[in-house]
N, C-alpha and C positions, 0 to 999 in steps of 0.2 A: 546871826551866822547860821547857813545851811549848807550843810556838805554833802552830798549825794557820793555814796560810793559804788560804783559800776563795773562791771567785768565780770565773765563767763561764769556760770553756775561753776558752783564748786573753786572758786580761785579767790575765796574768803573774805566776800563783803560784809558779812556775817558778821563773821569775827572780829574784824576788825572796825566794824561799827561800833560796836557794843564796847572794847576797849574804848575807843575814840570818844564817843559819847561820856563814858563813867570818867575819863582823865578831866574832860573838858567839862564835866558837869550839867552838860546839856540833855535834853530829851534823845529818845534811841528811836525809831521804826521801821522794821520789817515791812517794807511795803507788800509782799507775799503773804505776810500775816493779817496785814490789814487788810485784802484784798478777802482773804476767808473770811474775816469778819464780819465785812459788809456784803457779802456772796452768802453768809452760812453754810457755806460749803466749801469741801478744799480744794486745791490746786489739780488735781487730779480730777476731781469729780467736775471739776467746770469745763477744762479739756474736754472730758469725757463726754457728759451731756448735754455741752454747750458750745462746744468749739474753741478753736484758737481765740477766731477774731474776738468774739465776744470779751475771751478774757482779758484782751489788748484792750477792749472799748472801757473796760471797768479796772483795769493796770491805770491807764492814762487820768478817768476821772477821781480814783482814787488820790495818786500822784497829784493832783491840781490840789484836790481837796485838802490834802493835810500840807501842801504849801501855803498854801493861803491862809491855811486859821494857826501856822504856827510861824513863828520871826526865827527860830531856833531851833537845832537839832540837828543829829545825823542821820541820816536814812542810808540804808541794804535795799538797793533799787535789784531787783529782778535783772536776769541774765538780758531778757531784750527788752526792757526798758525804753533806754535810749535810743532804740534802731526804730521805734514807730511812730505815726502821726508826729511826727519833728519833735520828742521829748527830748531830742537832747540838745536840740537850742533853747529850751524850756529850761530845762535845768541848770543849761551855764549860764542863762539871763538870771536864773532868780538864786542862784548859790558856788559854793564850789565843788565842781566834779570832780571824783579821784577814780582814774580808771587801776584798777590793780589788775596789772598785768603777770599774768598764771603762765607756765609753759605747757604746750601740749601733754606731754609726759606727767609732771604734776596734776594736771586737769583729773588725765584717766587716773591714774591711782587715787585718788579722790574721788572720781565719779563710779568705780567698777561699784562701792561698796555702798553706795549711794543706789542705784537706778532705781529700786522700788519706788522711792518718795518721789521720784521726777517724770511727771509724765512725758515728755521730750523723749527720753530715755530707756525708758524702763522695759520696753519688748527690743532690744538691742544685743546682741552679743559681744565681748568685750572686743574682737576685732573691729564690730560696725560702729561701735564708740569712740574706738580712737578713731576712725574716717569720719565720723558723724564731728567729732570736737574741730578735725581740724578744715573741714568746709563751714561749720558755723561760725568759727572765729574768723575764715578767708571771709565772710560775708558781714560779721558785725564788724571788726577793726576797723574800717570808716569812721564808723562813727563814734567808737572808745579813743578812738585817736584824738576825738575834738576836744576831751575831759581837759581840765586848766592842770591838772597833777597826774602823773603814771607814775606807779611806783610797779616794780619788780615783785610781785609776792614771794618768788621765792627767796629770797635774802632781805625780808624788810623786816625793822623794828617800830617801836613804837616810836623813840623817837626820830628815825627817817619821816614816819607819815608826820607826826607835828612840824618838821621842820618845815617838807614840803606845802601841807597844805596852809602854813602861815605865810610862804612866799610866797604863795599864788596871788 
């Protein structure tokens, strides 16, 4: 079993991996963490000194790589994960995707107290954040839409995400 969880920074893939993962006893990963791992550097610093694309080329092989060497687990996919090089027919072939769907309004109060750690964000002011949240989601929602589960973050429990993601 592989669950990928997807949807907008800050709309709690996070969080709700790591529940998910400890209920179901399975392995948990950060794929943002993983990504430093094999970078040595953070998310921020590879932006910085390396660009987008780059960090999308090492998002993706990353992603390949801890699908392949594991049969089990949950993963916190990165806010655009699934929007590049078709990871998100990747993912629905090889697991179940739960897109957690965040409202705009939720995002930002989430993201205002958040910008330092996100480079996307971080030289933004909180009015260009709420414009910036809601042309990224006009642009990614194609493709969270493919995910086999959505679930509502803002009213979800724990047992909402098990029930859904065993009907998928």
């Amino acid at each position: 079993m592989r669950i990928y969880l997807i949807g907008f920074m800050g709309c709690g893939k996070t969080y709700w991996s790591k529940i998910l993962s400890k209920k179901l006893t399975i392995p948990f990963f950060d794929l943002d963490e993983k990504i430093t791992e094999q970078a040595g550097k953070s998310i921020t610093a590879i932006f910085r000194e390396d660009g987008e694309e780059y960090f999308r080329q090492i998002e993706k092989e990353t992603l390949y790589i801890l699908t392949e060497s594991h049969d089990t687990f949950v993963m916190a996919c990165g806010g655009g994960t699934p929007c590049y090089f078709n990871n998100i027919d990747y993912l629905n072939k090889n697991g179940t995707t739960v897109w957690i769907n965040c409202s705009v309004d939720c995002l930002h109060t989430r993201l205002v107290k958040e910008k330092e750690k996100r480079p996307l964000i971080r030289n933004l002011s909180d009015d260009e954040l709420k414009a910036f949240i809601v042309k990224k989601i006009g642009d990614r929602r194609i493709y969270y839409q493919q995910a086999a589960v959505t679930l509502n973050e803002d009213q979800q429990t724990l047992t909402d995400l098990l029930t859904k993601v065993f009907e998928a």
